[in-house]
mmJSON file of the N, C-alpha and C atoms, coordinates in Angstrom:
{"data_MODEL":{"atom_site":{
"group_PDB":["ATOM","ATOM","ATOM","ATOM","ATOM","ATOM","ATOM","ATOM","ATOM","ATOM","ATOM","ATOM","ATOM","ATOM","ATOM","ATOM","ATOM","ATOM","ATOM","ATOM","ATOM","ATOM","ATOM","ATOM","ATOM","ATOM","ATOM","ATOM","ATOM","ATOM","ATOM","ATOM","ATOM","ATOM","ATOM","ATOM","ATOM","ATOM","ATOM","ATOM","ATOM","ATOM","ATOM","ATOM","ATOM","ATOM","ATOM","ATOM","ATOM","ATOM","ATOM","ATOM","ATOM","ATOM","ATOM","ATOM","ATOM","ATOM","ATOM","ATOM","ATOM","ATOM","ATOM","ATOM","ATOM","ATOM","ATOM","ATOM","ATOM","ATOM","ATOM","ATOM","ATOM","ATOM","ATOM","ATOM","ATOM","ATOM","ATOM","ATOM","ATOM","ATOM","ATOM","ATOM","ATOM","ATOM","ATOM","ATOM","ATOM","ATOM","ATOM","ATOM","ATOM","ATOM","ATOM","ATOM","ATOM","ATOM","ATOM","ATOM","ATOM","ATOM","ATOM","ATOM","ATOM","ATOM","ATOM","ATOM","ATOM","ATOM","ATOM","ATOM","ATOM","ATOM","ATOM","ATOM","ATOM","ATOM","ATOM","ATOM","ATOM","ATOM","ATOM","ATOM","ATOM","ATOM","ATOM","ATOM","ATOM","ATOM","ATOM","ATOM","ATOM","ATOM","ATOM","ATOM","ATOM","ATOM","ATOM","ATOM","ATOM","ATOM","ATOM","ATOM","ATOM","ATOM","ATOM","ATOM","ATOM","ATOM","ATOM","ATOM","ATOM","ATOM","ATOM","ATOM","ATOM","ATOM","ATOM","ATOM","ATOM","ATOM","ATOM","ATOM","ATOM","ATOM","ATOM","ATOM"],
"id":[1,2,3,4,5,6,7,8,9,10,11,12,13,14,15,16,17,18,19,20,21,22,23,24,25,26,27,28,29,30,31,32,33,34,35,36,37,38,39,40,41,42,43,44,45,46,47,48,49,50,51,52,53,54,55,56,57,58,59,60,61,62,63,64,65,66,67,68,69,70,71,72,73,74,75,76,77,78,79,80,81,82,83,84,85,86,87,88,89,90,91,92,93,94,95,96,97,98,99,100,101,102,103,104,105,106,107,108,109,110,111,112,113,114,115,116,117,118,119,120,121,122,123,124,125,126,127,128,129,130,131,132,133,134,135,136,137,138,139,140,141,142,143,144,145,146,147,148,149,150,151,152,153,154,155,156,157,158,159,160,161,162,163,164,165,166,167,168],
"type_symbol":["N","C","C","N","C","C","N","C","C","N","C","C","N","C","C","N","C","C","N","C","C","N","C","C","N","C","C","N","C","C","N","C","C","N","C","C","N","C","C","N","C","C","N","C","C","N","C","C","N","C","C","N","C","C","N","C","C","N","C","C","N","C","C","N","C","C","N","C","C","N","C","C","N","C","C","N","C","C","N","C","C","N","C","C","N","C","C","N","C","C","N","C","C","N","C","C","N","C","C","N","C","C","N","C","C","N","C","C","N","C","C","N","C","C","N","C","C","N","C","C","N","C","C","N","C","C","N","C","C","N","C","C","N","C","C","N","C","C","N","C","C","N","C","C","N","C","C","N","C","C","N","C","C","N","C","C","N","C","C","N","C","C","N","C","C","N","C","C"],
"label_atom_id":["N","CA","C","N","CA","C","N","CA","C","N","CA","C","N","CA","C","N","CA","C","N","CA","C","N","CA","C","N","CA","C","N","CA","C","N","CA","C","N","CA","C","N","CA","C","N","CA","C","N","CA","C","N","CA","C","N","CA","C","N","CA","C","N","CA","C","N","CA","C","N","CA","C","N","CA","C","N","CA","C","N","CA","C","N","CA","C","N","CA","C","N","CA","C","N","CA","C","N","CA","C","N","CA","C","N","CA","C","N","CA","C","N","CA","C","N","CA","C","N","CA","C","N","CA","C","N","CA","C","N","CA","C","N","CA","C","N","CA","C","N","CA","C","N","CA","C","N","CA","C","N","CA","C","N","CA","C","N","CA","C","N","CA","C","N","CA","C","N","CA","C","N","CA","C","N","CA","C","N","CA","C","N","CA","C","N","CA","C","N","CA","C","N","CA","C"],
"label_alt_id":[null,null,null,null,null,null,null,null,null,null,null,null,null,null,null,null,null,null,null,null,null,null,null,null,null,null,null,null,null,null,null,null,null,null,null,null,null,null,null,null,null,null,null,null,null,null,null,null,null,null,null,null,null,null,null,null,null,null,null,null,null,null,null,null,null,null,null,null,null,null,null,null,null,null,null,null,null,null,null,null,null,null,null,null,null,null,null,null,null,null,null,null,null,null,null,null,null,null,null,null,null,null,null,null,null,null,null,null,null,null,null,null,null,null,null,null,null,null,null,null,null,null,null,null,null,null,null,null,null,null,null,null,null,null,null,null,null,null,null,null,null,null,null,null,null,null,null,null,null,null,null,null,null,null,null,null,null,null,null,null,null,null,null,null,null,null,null,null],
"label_comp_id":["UNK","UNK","UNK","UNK","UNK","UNK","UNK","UNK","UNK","UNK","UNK","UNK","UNK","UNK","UNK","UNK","UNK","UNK","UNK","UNK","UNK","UNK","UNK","UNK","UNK","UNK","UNK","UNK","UNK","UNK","UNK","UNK","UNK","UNK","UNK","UNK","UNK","UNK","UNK","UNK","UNK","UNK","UNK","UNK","UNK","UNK","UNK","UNK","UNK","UNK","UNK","UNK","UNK","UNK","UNK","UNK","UNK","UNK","UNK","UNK","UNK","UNK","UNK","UNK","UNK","UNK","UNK","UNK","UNK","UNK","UNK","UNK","UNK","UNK","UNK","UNK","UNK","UNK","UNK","UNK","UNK","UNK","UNK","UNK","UNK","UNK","UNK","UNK","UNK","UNK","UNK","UNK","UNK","UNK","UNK","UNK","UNK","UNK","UNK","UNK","UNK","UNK","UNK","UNK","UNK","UNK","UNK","UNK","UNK","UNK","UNK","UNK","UNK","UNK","UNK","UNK","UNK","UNK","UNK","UNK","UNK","UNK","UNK","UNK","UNK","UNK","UNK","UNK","UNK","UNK","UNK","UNK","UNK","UNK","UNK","UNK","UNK","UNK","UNK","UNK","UNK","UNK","UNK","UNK","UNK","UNK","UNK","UNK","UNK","UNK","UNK","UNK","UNK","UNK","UNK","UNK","UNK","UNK","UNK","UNK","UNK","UNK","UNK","UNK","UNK","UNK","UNK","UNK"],
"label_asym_id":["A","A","A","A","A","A","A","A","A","A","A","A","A","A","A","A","A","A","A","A","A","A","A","A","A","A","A","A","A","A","A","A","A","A","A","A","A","A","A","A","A","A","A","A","A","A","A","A","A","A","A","A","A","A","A","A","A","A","A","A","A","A","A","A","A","A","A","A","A","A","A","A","A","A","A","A","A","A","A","A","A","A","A","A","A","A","A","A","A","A","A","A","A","A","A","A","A","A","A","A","A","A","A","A","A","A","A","A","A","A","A","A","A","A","A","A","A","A","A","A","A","A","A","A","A","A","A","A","A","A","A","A","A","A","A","A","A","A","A","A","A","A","A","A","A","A","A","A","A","A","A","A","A","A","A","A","A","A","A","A","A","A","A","A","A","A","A","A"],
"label_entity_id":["1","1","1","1","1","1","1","1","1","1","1","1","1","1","1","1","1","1","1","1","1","1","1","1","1","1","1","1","1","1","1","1","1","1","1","1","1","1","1","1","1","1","1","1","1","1","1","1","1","1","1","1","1","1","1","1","1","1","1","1","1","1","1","1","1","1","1","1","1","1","1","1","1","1","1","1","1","1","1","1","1","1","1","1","1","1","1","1","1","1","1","1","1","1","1","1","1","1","1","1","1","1","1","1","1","1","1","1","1","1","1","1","1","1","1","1","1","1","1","1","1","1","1","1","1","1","1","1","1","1","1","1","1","1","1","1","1","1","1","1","1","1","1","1","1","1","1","1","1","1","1","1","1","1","1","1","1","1","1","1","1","1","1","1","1","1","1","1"],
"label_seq_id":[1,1,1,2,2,2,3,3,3,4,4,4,5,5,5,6,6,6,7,7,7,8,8,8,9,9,9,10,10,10,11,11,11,12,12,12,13,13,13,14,14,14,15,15,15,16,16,16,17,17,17,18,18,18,19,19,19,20,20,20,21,21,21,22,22,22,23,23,23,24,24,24,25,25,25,26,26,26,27,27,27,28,28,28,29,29,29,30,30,30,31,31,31,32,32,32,33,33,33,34,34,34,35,35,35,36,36,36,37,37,37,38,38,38,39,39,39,40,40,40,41,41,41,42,42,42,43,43,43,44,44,44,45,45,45,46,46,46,47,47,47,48,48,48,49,49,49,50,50,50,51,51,51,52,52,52,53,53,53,54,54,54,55,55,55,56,56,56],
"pdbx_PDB_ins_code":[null,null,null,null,null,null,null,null,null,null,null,null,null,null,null,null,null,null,null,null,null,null,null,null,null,null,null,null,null,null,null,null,null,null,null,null,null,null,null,null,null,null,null,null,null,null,null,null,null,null,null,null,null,null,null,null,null,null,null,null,null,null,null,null,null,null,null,null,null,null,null,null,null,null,null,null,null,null,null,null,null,null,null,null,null,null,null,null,null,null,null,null,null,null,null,null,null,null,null,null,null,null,null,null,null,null,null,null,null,null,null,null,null,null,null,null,null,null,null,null,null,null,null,null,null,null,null,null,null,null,null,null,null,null,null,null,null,null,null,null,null,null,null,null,null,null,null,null,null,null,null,null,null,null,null,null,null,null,null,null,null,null,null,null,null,null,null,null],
"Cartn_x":[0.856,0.0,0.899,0.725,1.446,0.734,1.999,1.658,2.207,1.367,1.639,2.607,3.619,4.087,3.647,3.399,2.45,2.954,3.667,5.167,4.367,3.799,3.241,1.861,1.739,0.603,-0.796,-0.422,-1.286,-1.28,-0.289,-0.345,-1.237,-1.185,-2.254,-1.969,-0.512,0.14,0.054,-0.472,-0.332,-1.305,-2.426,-3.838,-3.261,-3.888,-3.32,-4.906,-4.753,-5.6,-6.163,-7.066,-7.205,-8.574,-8.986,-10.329,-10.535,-11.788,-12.328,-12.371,-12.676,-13.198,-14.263,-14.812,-16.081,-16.196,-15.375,-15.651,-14.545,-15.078,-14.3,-12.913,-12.318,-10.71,-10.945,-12.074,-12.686,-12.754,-13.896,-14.217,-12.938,-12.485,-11.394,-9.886,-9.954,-8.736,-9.84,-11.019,-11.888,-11.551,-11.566,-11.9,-10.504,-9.376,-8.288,-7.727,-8.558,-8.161,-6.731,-6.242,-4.775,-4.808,-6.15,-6.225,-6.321,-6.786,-6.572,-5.283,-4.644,-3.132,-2.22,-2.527,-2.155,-1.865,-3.086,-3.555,-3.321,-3.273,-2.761,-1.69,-1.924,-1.059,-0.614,1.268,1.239,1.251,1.07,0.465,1.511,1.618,3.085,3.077,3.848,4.143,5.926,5.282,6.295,6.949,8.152,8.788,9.095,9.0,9.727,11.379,11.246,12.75,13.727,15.236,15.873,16.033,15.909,15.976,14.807,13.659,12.353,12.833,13.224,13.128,14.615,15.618,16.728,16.23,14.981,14.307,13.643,12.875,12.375,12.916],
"Cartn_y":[-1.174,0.0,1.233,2.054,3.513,4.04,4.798,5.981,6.934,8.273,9.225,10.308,11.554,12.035,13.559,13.159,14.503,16.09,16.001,17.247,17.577,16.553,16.726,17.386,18.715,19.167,18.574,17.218,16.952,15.196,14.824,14.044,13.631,12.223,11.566,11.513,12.353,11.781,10.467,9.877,8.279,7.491,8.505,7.596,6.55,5.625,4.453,4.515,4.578,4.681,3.313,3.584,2.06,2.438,1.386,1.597,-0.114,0.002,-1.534,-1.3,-2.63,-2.481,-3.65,-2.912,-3.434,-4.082,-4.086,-4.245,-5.63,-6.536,-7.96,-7.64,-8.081,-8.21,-8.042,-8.707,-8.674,-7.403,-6.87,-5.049,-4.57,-4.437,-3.821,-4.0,-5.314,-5.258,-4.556,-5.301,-4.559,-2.779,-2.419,-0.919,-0.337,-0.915,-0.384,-0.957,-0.655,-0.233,0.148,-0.181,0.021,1.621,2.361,3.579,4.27,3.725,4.495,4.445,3.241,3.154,3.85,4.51,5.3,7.137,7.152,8.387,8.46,7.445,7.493,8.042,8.619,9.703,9.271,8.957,7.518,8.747,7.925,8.676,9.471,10.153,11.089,9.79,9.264,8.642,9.364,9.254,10.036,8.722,8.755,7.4,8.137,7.654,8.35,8.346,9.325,9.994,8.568,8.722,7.752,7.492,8.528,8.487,7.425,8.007,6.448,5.306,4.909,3.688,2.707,3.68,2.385,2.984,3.38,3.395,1.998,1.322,0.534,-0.675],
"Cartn_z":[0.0,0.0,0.0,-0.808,-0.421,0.322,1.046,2.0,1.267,1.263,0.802,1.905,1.585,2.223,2.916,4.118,5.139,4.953,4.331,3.934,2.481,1.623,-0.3,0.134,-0.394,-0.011,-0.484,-1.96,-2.714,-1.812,-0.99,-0.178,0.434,0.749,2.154,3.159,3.648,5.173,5.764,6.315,7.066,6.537,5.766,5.563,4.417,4.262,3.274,2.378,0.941,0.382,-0.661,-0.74,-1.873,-2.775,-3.153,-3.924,-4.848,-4.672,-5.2,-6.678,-7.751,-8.947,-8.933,-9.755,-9.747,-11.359,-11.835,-13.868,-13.818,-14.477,-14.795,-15.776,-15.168,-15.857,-17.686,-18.258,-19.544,-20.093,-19.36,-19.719,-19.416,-19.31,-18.787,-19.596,-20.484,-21.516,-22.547,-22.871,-23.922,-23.948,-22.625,-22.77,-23.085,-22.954,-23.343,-24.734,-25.574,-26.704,-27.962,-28.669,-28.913,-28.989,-29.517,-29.338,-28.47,-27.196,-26.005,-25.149,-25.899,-25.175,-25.489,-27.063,-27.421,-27.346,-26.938,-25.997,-24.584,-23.633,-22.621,-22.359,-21.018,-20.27,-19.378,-19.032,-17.663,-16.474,-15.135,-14.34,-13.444,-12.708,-12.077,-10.744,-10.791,-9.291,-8.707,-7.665,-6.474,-5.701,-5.777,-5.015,-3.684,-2.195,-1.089,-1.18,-0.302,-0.28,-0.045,0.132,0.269,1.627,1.972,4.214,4.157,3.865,4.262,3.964,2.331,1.897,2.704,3.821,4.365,5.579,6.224,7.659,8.008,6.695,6.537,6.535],
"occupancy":[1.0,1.0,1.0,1.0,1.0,1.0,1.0,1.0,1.0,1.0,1.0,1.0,1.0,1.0,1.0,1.0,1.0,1.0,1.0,1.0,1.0,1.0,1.0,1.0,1.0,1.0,1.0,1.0,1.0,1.0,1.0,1.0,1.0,1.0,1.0,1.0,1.0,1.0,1.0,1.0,1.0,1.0,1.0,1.0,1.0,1.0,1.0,1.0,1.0,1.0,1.0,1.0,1.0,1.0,1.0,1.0,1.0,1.0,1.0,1.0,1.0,1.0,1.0,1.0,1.0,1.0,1.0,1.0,1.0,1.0,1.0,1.0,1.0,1.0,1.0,1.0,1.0,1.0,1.0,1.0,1.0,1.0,1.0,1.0,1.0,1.0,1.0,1.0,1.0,1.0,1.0,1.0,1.0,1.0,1.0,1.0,1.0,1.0,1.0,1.0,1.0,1.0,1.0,1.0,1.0,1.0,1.0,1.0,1.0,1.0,1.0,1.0,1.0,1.0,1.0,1.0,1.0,1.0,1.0,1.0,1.0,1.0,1.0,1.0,1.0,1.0,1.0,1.0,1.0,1.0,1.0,1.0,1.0,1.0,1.0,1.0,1.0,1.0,1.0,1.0,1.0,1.0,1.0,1.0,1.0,1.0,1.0,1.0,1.0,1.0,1.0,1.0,1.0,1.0,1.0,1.0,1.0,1.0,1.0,1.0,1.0,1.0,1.0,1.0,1.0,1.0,1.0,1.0],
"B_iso_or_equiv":[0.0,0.0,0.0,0.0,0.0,0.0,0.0,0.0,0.0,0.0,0.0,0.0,0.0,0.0,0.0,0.0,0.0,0.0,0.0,0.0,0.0,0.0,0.0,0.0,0.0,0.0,0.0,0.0,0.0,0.0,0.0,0.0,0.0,0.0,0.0,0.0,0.0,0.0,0.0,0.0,0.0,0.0,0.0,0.0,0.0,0.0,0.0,0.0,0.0,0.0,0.0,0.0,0.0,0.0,0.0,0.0,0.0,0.0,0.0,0.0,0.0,0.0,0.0,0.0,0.0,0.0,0.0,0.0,0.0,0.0,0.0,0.0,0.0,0.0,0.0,0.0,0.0,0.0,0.0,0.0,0.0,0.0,0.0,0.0,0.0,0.0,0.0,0.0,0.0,0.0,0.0,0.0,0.0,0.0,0.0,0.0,0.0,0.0,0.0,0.0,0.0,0.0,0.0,0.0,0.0,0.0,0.0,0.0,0.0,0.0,0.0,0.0,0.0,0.0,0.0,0.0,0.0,0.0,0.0,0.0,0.0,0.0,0.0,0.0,0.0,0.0,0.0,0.0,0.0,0.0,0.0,0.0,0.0,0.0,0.0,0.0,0.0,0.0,0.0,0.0,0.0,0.0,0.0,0.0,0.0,0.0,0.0,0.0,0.0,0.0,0.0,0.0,0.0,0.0,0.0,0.0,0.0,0.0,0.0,0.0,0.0,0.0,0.0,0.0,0.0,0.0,0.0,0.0],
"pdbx_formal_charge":[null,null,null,null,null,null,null,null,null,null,null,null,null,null,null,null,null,null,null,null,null,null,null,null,null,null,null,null,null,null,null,null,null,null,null,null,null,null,null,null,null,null,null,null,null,null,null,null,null,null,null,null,null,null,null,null,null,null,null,null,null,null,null,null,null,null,null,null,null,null,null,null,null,null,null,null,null,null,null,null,null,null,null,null,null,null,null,null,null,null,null,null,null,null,null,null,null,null,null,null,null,null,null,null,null,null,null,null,null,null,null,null,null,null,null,null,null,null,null,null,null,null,null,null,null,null,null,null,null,null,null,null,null,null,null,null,null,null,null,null,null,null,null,null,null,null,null,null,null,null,null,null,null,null,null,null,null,null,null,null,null,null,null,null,null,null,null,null],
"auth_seq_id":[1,1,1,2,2,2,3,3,3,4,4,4,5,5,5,6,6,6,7,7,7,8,8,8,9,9,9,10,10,10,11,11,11,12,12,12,13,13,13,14,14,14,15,15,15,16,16,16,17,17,17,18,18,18,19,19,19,20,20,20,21,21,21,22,22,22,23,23,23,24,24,24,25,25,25,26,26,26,27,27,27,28,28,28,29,29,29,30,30,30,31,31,31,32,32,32,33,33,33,34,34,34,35,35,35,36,36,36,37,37,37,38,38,38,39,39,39,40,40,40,41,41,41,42,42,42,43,43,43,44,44,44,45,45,45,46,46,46,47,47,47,48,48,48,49,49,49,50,50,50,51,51,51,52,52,52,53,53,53,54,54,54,55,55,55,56,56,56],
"auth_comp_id":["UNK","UNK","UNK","UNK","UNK","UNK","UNK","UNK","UNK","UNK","UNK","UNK","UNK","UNK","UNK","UNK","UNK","UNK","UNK","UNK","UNK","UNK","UNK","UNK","UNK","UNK","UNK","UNK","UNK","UNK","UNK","UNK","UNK","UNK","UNK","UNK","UNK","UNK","UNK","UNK","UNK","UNK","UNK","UNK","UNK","UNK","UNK","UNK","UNK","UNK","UNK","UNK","UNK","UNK","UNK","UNK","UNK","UNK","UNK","UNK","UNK","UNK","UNK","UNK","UNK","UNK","UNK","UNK","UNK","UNK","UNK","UNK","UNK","UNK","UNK","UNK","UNK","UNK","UNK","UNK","UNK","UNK","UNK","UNK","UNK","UNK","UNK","UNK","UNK","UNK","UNK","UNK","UNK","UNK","UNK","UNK","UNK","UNK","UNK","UNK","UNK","UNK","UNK","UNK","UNK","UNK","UNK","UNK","UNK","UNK","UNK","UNK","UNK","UNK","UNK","UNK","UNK","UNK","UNK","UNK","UNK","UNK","UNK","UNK","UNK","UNK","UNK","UNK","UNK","UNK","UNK","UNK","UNK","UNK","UNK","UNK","UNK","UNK","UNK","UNK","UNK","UNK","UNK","UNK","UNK","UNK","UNK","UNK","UNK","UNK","UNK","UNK","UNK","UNK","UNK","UNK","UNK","UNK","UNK","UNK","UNK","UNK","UNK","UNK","UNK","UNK","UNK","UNK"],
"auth_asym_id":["A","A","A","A","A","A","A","A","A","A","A","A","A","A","A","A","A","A","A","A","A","A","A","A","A","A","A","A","A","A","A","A","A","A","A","A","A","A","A","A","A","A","A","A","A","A","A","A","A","A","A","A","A","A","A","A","A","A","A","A","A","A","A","A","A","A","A","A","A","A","A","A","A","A","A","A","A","A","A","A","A","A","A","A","A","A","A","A","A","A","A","A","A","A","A","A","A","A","A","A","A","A","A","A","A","A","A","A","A","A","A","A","A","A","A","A","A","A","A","A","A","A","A","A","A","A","A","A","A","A","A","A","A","A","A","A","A","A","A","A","A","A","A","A","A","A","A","A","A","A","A","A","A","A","A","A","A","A","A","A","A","A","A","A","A","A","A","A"],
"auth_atom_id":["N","CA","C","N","CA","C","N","CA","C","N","CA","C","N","CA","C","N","CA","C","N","CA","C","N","CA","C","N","CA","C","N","CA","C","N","CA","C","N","CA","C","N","CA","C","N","CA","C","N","CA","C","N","CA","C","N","CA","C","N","CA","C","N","CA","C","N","CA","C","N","CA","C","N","CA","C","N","CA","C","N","CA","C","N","CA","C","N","CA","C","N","CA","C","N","CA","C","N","CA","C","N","CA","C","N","CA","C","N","CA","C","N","CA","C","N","CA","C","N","CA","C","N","CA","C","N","CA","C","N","CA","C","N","CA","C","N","CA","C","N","CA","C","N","CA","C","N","CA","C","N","CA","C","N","CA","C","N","CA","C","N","CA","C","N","CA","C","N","CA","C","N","CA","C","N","CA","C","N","CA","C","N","CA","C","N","CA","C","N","CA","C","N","CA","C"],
"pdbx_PDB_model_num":[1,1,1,1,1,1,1,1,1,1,1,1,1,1,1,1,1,1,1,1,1,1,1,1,1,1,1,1,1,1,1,1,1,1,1,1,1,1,1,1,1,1,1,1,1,1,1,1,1,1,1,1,1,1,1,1,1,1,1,1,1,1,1,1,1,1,1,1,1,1,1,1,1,1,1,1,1,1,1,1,1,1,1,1,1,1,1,1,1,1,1,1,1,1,1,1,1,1,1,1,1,1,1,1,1,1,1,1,1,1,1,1,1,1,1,1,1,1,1,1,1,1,1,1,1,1,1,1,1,1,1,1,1,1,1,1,1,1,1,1,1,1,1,1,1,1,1,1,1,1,1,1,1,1,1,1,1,1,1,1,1,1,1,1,1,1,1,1]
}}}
């Protein structure tokens, strides 16, 4: 699970976030399309600092 960083103003601080799906693995290659893979925008992920990741 990521934790987001309490310092990222666009952050979750400690909360751990998730979310269900509800659409079968099926709909879901269906809906991605070679044209929408095409158009796709990959998403900004934020890795934590290097102090967190050898705290751990």
């Amino acid at each position: 699970m990521h934790r987001g960083n309490k310092d990222d103003p666009g952050g979750t601080g400690d909360a751990e976030v998730s979310h269900s799906v509800s659409q079968a693995p099926e709909e879901i290659l269906a809906y991605w399309s070679p044209e929408r893979m095409a158009e796709a925008v990959p998403r900004d992920i934020r890795l934590p600092a290097q102090e967190e990741t050898e705290e751990s």
